[in-house]
N, C-alpha and C positions, 0 to 999 in steps of 0.2 A: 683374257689372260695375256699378258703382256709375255712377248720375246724376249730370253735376259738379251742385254745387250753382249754380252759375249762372242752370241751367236753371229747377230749382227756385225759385231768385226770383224769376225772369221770371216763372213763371206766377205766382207769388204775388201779384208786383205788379201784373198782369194782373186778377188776381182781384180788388184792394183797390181799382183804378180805375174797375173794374163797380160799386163798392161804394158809390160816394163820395156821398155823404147832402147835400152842401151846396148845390150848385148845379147844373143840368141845362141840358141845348145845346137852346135853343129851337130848334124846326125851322121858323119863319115864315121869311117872305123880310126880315126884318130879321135876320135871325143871331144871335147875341149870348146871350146867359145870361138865363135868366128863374126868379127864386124860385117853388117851388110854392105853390102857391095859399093859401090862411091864413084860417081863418074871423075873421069881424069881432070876435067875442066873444075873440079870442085876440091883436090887434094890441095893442102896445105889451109883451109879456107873449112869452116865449120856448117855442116852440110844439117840440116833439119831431119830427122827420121822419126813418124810416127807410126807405129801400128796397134793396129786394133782387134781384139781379137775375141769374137763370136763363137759360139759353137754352131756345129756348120747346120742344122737343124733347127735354127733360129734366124729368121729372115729382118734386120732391121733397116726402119728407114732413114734414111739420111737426107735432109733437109741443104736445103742453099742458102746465103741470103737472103735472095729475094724471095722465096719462101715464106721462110722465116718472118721478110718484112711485113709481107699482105699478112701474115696470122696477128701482128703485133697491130695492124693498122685496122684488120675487120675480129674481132677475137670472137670466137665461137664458144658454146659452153660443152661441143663436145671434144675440144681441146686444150689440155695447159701445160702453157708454158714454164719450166721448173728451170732457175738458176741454181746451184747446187756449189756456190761458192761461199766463202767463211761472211757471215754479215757485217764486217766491215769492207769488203771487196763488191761487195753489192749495194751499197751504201753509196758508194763511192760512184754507181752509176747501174743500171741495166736496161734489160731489154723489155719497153712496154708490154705490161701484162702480166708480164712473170712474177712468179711467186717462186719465195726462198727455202729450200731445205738445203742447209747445208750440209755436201754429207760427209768432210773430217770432223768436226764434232757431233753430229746427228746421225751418224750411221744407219742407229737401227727407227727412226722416222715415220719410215712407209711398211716398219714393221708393227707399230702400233698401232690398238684398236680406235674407229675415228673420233671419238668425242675424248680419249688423253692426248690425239694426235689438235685437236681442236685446241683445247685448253693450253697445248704447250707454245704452237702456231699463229693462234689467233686465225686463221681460217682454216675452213673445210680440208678432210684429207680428200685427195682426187680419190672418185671410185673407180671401178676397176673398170666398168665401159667406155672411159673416157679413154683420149688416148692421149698418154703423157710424152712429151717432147722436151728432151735435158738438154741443157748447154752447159759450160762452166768457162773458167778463161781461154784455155786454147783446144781443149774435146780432149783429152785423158779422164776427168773425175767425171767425166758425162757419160763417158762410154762402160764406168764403172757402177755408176749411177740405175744405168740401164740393164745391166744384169742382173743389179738388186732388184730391180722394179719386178724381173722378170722371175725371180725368186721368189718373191714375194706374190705373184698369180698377175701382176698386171700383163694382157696381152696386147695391146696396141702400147708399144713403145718406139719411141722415135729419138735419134740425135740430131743435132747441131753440132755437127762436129769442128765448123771453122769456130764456134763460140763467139766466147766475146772481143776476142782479138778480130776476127773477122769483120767482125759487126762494127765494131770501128773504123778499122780500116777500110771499110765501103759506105762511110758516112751516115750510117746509121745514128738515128734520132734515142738517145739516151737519157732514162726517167731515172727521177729520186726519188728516196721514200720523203 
């Protein structure tokens, strides 16, 4: 029996409000939103702020690079690699090995059973012993990615969280379909 997708968005958007980079609920007795902190060398000048955010009872792995590169360059079958970007962004280029779910249109994905998850895919859904490793363009839908996964019962989940900006940026070797 298949998940409606519903469900699947809920948690997605669940995940994507965990996620949200811009603004944070001050917890003083004044309430209200407070920017995080910005060093003075960086005022006037647009400063990058990601965070991430786990439940503290969930241990994840976070990959490097060059990590990353030896899984891309020796690939094992008890790990895959998941791009988790829209299929024209992966099209356009990715990281050897990996395979596409993407998850703003495919949300609920890794919530269906594996032979609808085959037919829709074209390959095999990862099973649950394997241990799945997300990336997406810069590690936001990755790390959303992965609390799906982890919703869903997969226990060895892993991110890339520089993605594929990273992977660029450090000269990394980029396949087509």
């Amino acid at each position: 029996m298949a998940i409606p997708i519903v469900i699947a968005r809920r948690a997605l958007s669940a995940a994507l409000r965990r996620q949200t980079p811009c603004l944070r609920q001050d917890r003083s007795i004044h309430g209200g939103f407070s920017r995080p902190r910005v060093a003075p060398q960086t005022i006037g000048r647009i400063a990058a702020v990601r965070w991430h955010s786990v439940p503290s009872d969930v241990v994840t792995k976070v990959y490097d690079f060059g990590e990353i590169k030896s899984f891309a360059d020796a690939p094992s079958k008890d790990r895959v690699l998941i791009d988790v970007r829209e299929p024209s962004e992966f099209a356009a280029g990715y990281i050897p090995t990996a395979i596409n779910i993407p998850l703003k249109t495919q949300a609920d994905a890794l919530f269906l059973p594996a032979d609808e998850f085959e037919d829709k895919f074209g390959f095999s859904k990862p099973s649950a012993d394997q241990e799945v490793v997300f990336y997406c363009k810069s590690g936001v839908r990755s790390s959303a990615a992965a609390q799906l996964a982890r919703t869903v019962g997969y226990k060895n989940v892993s991110e890339y969280r520089g993605s594929w900006l990273d992977w660029e940026k450090n000269g990394g070797k980029a396949s087509k379909p």
